[in-house]
C-alpha positions as CSV (number, residue, x, y, z in Angstrom):
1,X,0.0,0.0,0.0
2,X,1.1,3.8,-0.6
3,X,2.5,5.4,2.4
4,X,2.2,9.0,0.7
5,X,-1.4,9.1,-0.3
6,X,-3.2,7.5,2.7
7,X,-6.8,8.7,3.5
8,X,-8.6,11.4,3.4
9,X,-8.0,14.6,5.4
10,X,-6.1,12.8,7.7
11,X,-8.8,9.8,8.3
12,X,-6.6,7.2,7.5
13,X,-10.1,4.7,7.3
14,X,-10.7,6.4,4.1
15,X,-9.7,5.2,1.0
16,X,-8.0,8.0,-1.2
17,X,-8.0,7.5,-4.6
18,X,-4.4,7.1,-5.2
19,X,-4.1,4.9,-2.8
20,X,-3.0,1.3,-3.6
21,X,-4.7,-1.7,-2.4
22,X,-3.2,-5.1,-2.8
23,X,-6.0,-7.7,-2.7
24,X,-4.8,-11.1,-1.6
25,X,-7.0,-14.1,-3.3
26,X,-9.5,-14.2,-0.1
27,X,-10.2,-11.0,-0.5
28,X,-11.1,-11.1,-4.1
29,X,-13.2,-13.5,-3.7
30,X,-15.0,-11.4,-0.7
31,X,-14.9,-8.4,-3.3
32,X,-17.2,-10.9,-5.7
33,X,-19.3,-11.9,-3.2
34,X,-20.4,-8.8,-1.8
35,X,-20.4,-7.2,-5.5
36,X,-22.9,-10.0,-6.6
37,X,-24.9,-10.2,-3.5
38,X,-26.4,-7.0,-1.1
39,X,-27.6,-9.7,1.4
40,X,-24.4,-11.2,2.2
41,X,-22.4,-7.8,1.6
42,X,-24.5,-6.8,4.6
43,X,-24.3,-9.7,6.8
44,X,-20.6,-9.7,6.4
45,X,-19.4,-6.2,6.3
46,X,-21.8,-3.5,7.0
47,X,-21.8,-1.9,10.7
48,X,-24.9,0.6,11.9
49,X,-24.9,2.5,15.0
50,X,-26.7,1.0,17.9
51,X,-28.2,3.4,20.8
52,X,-27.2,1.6,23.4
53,X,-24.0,-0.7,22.0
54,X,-22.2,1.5,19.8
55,X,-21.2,0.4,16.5
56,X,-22.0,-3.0,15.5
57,X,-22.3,-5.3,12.8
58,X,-25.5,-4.8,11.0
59,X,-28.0,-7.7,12.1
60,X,-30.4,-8.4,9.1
61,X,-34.1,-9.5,10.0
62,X,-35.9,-11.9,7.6
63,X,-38.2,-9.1,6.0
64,X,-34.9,-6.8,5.6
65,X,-33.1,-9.4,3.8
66,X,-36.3,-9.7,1.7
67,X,-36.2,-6.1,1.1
68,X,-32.2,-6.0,0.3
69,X,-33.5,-8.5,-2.7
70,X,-36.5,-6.4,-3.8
71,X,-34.3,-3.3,-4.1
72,X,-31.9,-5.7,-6.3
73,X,-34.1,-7.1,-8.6
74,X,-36.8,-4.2,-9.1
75,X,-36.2,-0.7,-10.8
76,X,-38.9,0.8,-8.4
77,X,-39.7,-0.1,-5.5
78,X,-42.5,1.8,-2.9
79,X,-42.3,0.6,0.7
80,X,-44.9,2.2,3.8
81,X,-43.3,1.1,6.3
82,X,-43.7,1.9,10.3
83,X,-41.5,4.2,11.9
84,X,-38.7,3.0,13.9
85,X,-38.4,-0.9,12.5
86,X,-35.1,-0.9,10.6
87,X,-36.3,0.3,7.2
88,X,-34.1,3.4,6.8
89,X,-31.0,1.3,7.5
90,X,-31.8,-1.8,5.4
91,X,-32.2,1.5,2.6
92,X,-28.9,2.8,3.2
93,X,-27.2,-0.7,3.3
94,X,-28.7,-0.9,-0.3
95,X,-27.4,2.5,-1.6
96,X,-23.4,1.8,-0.2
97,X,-24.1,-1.7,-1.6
98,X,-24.9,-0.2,-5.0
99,X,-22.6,3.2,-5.0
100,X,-19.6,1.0,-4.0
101,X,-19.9,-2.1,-6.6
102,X,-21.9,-0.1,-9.6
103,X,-19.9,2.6,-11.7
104,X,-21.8,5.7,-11.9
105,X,-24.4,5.5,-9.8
106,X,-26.3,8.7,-8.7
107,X,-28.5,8.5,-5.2
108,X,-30.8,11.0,-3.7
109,X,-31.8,10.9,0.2
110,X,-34.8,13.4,0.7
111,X,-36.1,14.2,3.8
112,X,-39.0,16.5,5.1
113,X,-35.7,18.6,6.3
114,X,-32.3,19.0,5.1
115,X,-30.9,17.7,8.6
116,X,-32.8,14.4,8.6
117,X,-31.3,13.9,5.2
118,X,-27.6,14.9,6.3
119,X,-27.9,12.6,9.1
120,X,-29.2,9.4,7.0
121,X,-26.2,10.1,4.6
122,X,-23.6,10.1,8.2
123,X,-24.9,6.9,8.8
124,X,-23.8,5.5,5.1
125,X,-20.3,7.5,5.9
126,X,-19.7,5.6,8.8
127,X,-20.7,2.6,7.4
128,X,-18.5,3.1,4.5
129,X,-15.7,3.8,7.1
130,X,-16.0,0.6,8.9
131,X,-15.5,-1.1,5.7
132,X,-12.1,-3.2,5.1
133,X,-10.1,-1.3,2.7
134,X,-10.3,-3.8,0.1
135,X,-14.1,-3.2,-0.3
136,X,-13.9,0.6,-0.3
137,X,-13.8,2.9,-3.3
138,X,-11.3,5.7,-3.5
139,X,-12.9,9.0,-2.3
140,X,-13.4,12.5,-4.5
141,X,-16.0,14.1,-2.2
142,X,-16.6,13.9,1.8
143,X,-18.8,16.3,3.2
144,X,-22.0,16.5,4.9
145,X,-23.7,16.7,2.2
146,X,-22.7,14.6,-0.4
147,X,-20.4,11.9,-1.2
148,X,-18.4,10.6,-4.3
149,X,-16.6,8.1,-5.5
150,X,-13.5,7.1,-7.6
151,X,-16.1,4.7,-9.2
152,X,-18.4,7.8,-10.4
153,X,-20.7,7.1,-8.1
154,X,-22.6,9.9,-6.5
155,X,-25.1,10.4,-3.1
156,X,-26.4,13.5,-1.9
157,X,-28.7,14.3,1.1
158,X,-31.4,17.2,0.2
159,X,-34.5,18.8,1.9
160,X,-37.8,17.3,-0.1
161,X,-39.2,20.1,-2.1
162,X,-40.6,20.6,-5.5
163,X,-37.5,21.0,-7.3
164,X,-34.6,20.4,-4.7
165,X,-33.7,17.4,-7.5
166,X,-35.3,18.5,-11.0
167,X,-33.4,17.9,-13.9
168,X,-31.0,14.9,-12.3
169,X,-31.6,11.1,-13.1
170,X,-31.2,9.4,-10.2
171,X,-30.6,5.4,-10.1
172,X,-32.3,5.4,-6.6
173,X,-34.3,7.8,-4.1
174,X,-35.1,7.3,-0.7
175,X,-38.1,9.8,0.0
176,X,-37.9,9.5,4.3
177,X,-40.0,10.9,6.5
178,X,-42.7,11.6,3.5
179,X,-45.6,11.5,5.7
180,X,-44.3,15.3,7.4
181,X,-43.2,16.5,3.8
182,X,-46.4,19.2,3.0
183,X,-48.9,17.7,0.1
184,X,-48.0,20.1,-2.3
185,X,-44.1,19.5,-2.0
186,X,-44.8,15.9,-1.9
187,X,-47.0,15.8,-5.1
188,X,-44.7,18.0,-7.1
């Protein structure tokens, strides 16, 4: 590995893009795995922030393994699901699933405000940072706001409003919190 061009902004858990990784035949393998498979990326590699235990490997349930699938294998997906079951992070296991293995990818996270949004996209950051190096992607962009990849890939957190994302094609949205977003914002 590249001594010189370790990290990002002195967060050495980052990938840059000049850095070099050296896969050894395990990890290629791994690399496969997780590209071909969301479900088993998860179980193996993804960590989410628990309230009470910190950071920990992300647990799938049954219906969120289910839903990992669904997001694979359909273009469009609608989901009402109640608050507080897992739903937002089986979504954002999804989008680092597909912004890390798919070229140039471009994701949307809307919220009824700018902050929910910004927080949903910190929890894919520090997913991505608890990643092994050999699964990440070589950063271009790290802020609050957005994030990009040496892959192309793109994600960006925005308030829902009637034209906070006109004129962009985006591979996938997640429209949280929709329920508090006023009906003529939503309906735009």
């Amino acid at each position: 590995m590249s001594k010189i061009n370790v990290g990002i902004r002195g967060n050495k858990q980052l990938t840059n893009p000049r850095e070099i990784i050296a896969w050894n035949a395990h990890q290629a393998t791994e690399f496969a795995k997780c590209e071909d498979d969301p479900v088993y990326f998860v179980k193996n590699y993804m960590k989410i922030r628990h309230p009470d235990r910190g950071v920990i490997p992300f647990d799938l349930w049954p219906w969120q393994e289910e839903m990992l699938k669904m997001y694979k294998d359909n273009r469009f997906v609608i989901s009402r699901i109640a608050r507080q079951s897992g739903k937002t992070s089986v979504s954002i296991a999804y989008f680092l699933w597909l912004i890390l293995f798919h070229n140039d990818k471009l994701v949307a996270i809307m919220a009824n405000k700018g902050k929910t949004a910004i927080s949903i996209l910190s929890r894919i950051r520090l997913a991505y940072e608890h990643l092994p190096k050999f699964l990440q992607q070589g950063i271009i962009t790290w802020n609050k706001g957005d994030v990009e990849l040496a892959n192309g890939s793109k994600i960006f957190a925005y308030a829902t409003s009637s034209d906070s994302v006109r004129g962009e094609t985006f591979s996938a949205i997640l429209l949280d919190e929709l329920a508090f977003v006023p009906p003529n914002e939503a309906e735009a």
